[in-house]
LUMVO-517607 format. One record per residue (C-alpha): y, x, z. Coordinates in pm, 1 decimal. Example, Ala and Ser with C-alpha at 12.3 -4.5 7.8 and 13.67 -1.06 7.14 Angstrom:
// LUMVO-517607
       yy       xx       zz
   -450.0   1230.0    780.0
   -106.0   1367.0    714.0
//
This chain:
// LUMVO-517607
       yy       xx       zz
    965.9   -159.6  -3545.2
    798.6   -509.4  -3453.0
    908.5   -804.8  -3669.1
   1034.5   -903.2  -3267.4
   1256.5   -657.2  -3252.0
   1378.6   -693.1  -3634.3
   1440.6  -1037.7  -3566.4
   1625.1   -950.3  -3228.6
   1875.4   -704.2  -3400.1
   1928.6   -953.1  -3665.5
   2034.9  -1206.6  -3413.9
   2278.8   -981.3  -3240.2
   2416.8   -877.6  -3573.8
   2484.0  -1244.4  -3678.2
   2643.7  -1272.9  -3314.0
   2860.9  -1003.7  -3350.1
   3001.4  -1104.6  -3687.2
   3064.4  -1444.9  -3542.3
   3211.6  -1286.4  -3243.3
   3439.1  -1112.5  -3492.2
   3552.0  -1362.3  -3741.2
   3645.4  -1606.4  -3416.0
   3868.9  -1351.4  -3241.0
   4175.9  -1539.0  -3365.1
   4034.6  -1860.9  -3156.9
   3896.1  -1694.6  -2846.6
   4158.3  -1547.0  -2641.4
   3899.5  -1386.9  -2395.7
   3509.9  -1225.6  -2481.8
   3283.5  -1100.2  -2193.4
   3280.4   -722.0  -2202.0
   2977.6   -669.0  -2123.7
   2641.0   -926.5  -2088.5
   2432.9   -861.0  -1791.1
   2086.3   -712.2  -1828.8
   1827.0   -900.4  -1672.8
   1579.4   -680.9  -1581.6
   1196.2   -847.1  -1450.7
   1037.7   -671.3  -1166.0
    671.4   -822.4  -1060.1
    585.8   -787.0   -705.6
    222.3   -841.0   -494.2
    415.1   -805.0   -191.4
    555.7  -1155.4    -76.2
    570.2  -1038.4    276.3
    861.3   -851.1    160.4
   1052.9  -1125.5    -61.4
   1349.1  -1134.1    153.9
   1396.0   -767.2    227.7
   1360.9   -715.6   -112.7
   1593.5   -909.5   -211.7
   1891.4   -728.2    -15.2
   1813.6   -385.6   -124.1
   1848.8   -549.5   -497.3
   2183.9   -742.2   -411.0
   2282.1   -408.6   -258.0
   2233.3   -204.2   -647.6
   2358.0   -507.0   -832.1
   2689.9   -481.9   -635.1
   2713.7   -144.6   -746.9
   2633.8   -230.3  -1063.7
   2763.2   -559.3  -1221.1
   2599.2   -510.3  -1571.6
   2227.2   -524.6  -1428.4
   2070.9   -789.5  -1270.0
   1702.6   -741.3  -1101.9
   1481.8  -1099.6  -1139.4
   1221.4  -1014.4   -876.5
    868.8  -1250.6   -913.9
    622.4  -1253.5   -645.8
    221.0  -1293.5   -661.3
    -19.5  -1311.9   -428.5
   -189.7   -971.1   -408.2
   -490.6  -1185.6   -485.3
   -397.9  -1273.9   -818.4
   -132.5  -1005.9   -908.4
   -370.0   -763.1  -1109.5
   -528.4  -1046.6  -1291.4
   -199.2  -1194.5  -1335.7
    -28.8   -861.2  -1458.7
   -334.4   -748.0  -1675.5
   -333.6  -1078.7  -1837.7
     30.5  -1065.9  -1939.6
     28.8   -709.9  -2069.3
   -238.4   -752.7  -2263.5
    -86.7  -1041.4  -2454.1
    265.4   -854.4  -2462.1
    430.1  -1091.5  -2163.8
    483.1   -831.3  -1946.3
    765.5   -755.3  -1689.0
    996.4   -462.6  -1761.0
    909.5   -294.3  -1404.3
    559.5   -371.6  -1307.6
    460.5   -313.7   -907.6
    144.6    -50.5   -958.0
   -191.2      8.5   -737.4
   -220.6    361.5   -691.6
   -497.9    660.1   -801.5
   -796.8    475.7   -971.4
   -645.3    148.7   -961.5
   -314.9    277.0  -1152.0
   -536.8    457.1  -1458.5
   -641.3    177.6  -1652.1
   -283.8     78.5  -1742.1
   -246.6    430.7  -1799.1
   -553.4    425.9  -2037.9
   -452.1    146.7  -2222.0
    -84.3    270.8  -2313.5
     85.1    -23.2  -2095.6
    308.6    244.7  -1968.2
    568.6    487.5  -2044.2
    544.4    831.5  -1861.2
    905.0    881.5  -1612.0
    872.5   1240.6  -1600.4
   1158.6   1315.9  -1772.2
   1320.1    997.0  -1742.1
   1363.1    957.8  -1409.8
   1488.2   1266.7  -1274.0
   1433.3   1173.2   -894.1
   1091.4   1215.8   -883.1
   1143.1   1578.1   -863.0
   1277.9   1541.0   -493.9
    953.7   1308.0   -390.0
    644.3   1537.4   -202.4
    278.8   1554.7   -405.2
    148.6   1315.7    -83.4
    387.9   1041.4   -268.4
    348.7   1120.8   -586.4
    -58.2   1182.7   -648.1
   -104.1    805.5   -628.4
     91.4    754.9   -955.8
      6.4   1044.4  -1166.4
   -230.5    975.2  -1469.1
   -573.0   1129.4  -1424.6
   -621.4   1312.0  -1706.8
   -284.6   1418.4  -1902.6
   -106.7   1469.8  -1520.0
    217.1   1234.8  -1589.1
    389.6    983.2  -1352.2
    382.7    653.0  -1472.9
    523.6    508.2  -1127.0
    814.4    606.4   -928.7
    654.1    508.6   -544.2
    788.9    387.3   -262.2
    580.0    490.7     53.1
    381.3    723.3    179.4
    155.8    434.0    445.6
    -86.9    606.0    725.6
   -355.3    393.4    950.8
   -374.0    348.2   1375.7
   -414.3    103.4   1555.2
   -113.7   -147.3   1675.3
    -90.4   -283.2   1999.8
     81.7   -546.0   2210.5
    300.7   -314.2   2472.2
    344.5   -655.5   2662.7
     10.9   -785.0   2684.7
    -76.0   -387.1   2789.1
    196.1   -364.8   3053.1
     75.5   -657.7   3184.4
   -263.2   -572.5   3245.4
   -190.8   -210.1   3349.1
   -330.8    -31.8   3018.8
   -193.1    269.0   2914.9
   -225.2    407.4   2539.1
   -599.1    500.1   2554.1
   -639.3    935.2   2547.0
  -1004.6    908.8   2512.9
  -1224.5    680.8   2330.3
  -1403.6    558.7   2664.6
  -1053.8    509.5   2782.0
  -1025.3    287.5   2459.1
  -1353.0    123.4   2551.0
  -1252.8     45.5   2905.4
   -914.3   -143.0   2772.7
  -1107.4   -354.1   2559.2
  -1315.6   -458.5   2858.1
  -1024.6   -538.8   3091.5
   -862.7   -713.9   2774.7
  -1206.0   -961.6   2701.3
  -1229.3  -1053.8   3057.5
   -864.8  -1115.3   3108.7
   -917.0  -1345.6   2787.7
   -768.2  -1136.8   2537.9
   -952.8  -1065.8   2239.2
   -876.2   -733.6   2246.2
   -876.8   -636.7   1820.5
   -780.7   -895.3   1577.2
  -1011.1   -860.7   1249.9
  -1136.1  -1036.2   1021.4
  -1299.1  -1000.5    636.1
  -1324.2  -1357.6    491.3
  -1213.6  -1517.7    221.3
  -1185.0  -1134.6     26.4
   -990.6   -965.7    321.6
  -1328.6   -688.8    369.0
  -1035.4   -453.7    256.1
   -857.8   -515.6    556.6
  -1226.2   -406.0    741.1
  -1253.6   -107.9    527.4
   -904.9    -17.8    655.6
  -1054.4    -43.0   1031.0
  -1293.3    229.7    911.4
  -1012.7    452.9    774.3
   -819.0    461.2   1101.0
  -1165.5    572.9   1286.8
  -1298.5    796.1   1020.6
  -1027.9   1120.1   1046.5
  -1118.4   1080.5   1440.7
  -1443.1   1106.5   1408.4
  -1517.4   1343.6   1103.9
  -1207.7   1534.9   1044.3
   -905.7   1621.5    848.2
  -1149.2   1896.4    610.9
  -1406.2   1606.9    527.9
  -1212.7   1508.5    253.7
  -1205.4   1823.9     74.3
  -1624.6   1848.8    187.6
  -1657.0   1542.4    -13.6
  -1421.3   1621.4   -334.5
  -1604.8   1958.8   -359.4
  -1987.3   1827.4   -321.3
  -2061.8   1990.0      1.8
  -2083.3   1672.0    189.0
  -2161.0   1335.5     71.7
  -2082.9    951.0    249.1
  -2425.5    979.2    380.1
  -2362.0   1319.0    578.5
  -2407.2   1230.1    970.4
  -2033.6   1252.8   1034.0
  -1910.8    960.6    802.7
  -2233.3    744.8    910.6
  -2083.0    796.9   1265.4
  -1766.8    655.7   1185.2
  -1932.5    380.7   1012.9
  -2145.3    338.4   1305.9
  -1839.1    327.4   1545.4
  -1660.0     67.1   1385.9
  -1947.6   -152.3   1399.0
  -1978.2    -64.3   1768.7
  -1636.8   -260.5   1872.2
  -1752.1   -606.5   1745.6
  -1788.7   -718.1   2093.2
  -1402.4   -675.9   2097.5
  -1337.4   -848.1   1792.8
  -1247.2  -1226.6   1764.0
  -1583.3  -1473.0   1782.5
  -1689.9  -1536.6   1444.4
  -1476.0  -1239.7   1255.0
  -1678.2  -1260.5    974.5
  -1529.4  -1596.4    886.0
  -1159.6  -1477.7   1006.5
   -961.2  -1391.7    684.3
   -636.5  -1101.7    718.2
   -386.1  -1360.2    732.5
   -553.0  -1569.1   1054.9
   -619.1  -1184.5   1227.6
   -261.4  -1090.0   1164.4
   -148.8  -1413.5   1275.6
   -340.9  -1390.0   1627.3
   -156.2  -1059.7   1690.0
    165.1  -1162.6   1602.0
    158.7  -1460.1   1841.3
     -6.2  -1251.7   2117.4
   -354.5  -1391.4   2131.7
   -506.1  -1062.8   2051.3
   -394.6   -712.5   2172.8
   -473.4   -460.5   1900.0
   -499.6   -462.9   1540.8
   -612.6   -168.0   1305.1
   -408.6   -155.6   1006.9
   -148.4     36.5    844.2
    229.8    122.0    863.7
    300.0   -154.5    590.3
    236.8   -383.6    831.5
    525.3   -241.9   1090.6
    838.0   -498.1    866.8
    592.5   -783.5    786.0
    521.9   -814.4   1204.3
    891.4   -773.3   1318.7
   1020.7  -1071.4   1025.8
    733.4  -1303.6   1166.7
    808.1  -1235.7   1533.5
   1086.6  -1045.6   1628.0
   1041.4  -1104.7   1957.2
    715.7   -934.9   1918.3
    757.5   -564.6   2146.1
    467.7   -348.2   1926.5
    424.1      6.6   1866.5
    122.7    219.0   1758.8
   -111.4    452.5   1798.4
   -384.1    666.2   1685.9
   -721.2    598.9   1715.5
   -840.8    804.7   2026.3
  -1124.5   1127.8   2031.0
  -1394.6   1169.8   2264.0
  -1216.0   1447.9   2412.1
   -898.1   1384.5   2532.4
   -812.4   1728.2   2390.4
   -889.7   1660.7   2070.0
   -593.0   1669.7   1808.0
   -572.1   1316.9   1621.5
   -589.9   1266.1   1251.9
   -488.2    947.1   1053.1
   -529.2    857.6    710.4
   -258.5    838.3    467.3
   -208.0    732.5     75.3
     45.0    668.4   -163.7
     76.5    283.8   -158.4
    129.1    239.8   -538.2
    406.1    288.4   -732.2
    675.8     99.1   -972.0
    610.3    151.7  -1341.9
    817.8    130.1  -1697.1
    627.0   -120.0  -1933.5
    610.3     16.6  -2264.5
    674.8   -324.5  -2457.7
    939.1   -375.4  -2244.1
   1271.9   -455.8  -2433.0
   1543.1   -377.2  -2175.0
   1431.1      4.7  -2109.7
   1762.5    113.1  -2096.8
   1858.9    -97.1  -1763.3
   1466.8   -115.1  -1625.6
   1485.0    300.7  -1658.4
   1805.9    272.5  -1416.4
   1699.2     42.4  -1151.0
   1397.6    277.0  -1118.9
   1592.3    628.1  -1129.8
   1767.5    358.8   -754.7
   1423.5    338.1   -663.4
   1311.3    684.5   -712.9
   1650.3    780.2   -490.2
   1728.2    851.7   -129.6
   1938.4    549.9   -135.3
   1685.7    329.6   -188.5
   1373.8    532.3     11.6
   1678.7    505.5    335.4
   1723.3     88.8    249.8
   1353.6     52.7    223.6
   1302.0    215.5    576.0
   1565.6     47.4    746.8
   1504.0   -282.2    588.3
   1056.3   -268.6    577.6
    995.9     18.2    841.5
    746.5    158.7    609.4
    703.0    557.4    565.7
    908.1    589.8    258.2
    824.9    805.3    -14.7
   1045.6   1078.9     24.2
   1124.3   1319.0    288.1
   1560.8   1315.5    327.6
   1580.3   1016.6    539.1
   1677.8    932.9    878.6
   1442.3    728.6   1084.9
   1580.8    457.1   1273.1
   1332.1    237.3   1397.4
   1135.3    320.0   1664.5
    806.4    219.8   1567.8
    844.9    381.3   1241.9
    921.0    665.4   1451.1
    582.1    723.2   1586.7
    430.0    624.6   1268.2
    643.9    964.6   1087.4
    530.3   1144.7   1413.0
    155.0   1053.4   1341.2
    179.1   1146.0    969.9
    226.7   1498.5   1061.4
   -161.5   1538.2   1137.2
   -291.4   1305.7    834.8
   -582.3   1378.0    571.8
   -619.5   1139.4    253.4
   -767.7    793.8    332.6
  -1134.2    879.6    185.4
  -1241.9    591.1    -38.0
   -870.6    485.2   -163.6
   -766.5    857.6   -272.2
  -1094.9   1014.8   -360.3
  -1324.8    746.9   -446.2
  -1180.2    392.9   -663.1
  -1151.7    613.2   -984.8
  -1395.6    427.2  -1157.2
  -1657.6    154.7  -1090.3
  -1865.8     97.0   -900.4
  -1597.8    248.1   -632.3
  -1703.5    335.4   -260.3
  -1458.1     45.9   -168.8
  -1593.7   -238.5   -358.3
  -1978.3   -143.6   -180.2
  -1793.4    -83.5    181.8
  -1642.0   -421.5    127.0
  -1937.6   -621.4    -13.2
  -2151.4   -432.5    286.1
  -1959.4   -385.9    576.0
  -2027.5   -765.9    762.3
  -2375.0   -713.2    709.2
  -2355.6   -380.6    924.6
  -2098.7   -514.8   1160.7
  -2379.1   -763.9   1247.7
  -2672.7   -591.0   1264.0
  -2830.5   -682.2    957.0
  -2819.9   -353.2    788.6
  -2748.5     19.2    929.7
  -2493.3    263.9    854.3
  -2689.2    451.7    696.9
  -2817.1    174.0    480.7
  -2476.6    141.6    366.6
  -2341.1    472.4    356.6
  -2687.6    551.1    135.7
  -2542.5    274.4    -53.8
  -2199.8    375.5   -124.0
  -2340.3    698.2   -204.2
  -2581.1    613.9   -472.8
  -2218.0    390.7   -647.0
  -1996.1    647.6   -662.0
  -2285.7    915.6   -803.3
  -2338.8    685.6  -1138.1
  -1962.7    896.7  -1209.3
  -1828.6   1150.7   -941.1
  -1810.8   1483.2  -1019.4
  -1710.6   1727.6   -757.9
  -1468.2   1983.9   -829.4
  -1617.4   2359.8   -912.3
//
C-alpha cells in the first residue's frame, strides 16, 4: 500500500470518528458522498453530446458523478503520457487503438477489464481487436465504435448540378469536372499544420477499391508487400484527383477542409463515419450522406475500410476503481452503444442497436463489405509505422515530386526494420 493511500484511509478514519462523536449535534449526515470519477477525452467535437449521455447515467445513478476533460487530439497523448507517468492520471483514460494502445499496456498504466467488465462479452472481435494487448491477449479498453471510410457529399450542391452518386470511377471523374467548372471545388483536403492523417485517410477510402478486401491478409501473411503494384495503384490514384482538390491543399489543415464542406464551398470530402455527428452539430442545415468510393467497373462490389476507433481504459493508479469500473461496465452496454448512435451517428461498437439516422444508415449498410484499414490495423505496432512515412511523404507525391512507388518503397523498407508476417 502507497504511503498515499495510508494517509487517505487515515483521513477517512479520523472523519468517521468525528462523524461519530458529533452525532448528538448533527441532526442530519449525507448518506452517501458522490464519487467523482475523471474521464479524459481527445474528442472536443463531441463535448456536448458527451455530456448528455453522462447526465443521462448520473440520473440513474446519484452516487457517481463523471468530470469529463477535453484535449486537443494534438496534445492528448503527450498530455496523457505525461500525467501517467508522474501518477496524475485520470481514472478513465480515452485510448488510441492497436499499436497506439500497447505502450500503456507495456508500461502497466492499465488494468485488464476482462473480467471486470462483463459487457465486453456481447461486443464483435471487429470492436474489440483495437483494444486487446498484443502479446498477453487482454482488453484494456471497453470501445465505442466500430468507424469505416467513403466519401461524403453535398446532396444539394449534387442535385443542383444534376450529379448522381458516381457507379464508376470515370463517372466519379466526370462529377468532379462539372463540379470545378461550375466553381465548386469538388473534394475538400488538406494535410497542413499535422493533418497528413486526414490524407492518409483519403488513401484508405480508395485503397479496398482498388486492391481488395484479401490484400490485407496478403500483407499480414508476407505474400504481398506496400510496394506490390496494387497498393502503388491506390497510392497513385489518390494523387491523381489533386486537380479536384482545393488550390494550395498542401497548406489547407483538417479543420479549414472540413470547414469548406460544411459551409458548402466544396462538394465531397473523404473521411470517416466519425465525422457523420461533428457535421450535423456545425450545420444542421447541412443535407449530406455518403458513399463509397466507386470501381472501374460499375459491377464491381465496393469495399471500405473499417477499425476500431480506440477504446476507454481503467488506470491502474487510479483511486476511485470501484465507481470508474461502473461507468465503464455503462459504456461497454447497449444503453450507452444506442445513446452514442443517436446522439454522435457513429457505428457503435456493438451489434443490438437500432439505427435511426439516416446517414448512419448507409454508413451500417457499407460496413457490411469492409476489410481492416491497412496501415491503422496492421501496420502502427511499432516505429517507424507505415503511417508516420505515408504522412511525412504523401504531399511530396500528391505534387509530383516523388512517385508512388518512391513512397510505397519507402513505407516498405519502415515497417521491415520490425514486421513479421504470420506463418
Amino acid at each position: 500500500m502507497s504511503m498515499l493511500s495510508i494517509h487517505r484511509r487515515a483521513a477517512l478514519g479520523l472523519i468517521g470518528g468525528l462523524a461519530a462523536a458529533c452525532a448528538g449535534v448533527f441532526t442530519a449526515l449525507p448518506a452517501k458522498a458522490d464519487s467523482a470519477v475523471t474521464l479524459w477525452s481527445w474528442r472536443t467535437e463531441d463535448e456536448p453530446a458527451m455530456r448528455r449521455i453522462f447526465d443521462a447515467f448520473e440520473a440513474k445513478n446519484p452516487g457517481i458523478k463523471v468530470n469529463i476533460q477535453f484535449t486537443p487530439d494534438a496534445d492528448y497523448q503527450n498530455r496523457l503520457s505525461t500525467a501517467l507517468r508522474g501518477g496524475r492520471g485520470p481514472d478513465i483514460a480515452q485510448l488510441k487503438a492497436y499499436g497506439e494502445l500497447q505502450p500503456f499496456v507495456d508500461a502497466g498504466y492499465l488494468d485488464a477489464l476482462d473480467d471486470s467488465v462483463p459487457e465486453l462479452k456481447k461486443m464483435p472481435d471487429a470492436a474489440l481487436g483495437g483494444a486487446r494487448g498484443r502479446t498477453d491477449g487482454q482488453l484494456y479498453g471497453v470501445p465505442y465504435s466500430v468507424p469505416m471510410m467513403g466519401v461524403f457529399y453535398n446532396r444539394d450542391i449534387f442535385a443542383a448540378r444534376g450529379i448522381e452518386i458516381p457507379r464508376t470511377y470515370k463517372d466519379f471523374v466526370t462529377a468532379c469536372e462539372k463540379l470545378k467548372d461550375a466553381g465548386i471545388t469538388p473534394i475538400a483536403t488538406g494535410g497542413a499544420n499535422g493533418s497528413a492523417w486526414e490524407l492518409e485517410i483519403g488513401v484508405g477510402v480508395i485503397g479496398p477499391t482498388v486492391y481488395g478486401p484479401g490484400f490485407y491478409d496478403e500483407m499480414m501473411t508476407g505474400k504481398a508487400t506496400f510496394e506490390d503494384p496494387r497498393y502503388v495503384a491506390a497510392l497513385k490514384r489518390f494523387a491523381d484527383l489533386k486537380p479536384y482538390f482545393p488550390d494550395g491543399f498542401a497548406g489547407i489543415d483538417y479543420t479549414t477542409a472540413t470547414q469548406q464542406f460544411i459551409g458548402g464551398k466544396a462538394a465531397m470530402f473523404l473521411g470517416g463515419s466519425f465525422e457523420n455527428g461533428s457535421f450535423k452539430s456545425q450545420n444542421p442545415k447541412l443535407k449530406f450522406s455518403i458513399f463509397p468510393f466507386p470501381a472501374d467497373d460499375a459491377g464491381a462490389k465496393l469495399y471500405t475500410s473499417a477499425f476500431s476507433d480506440g477504446s476507454y481504459g481503467l488506470v491502474s493508479e487510479s483511486a476511485n476503481k470501484e465507481a470508474a469500473t461502473k461507468v465503464l461496465d455503462f459504456m461497454a452496454s447497449a444503453e450507452f452503444a444506442q445513446m452514442f448512435a443517436d446522439e454522435l451517428g457513429w457505428p457503435p461498437a456493438r451489434t443490438d442497436v437500432k439505427i435511426k439516422d439516416p446517414v448512419l444508415a448507409e454508413m451500417m449498410e457499407m460496413s457490411k463489405n469492409s476489410t481492416p484499414y491497412l496501415t491503422l490495423v496492421g501496420f502502427r505496432w511499432q516505429s517507424p509505422t507505415a503511417s508516420s512515412v505515408l504522412q511525412s511523404e504523401i504531399i511530396d507525391m500528391i505534387e509530383g515530386n516523388i512517385a508512388p512507388e518512391k513512397l510505397a518503397a519507402d513505407m516498405q523498407a519502415a515497417v521491415a526494420t520490425w514486421f513479421k508476417p504470420k506463418q
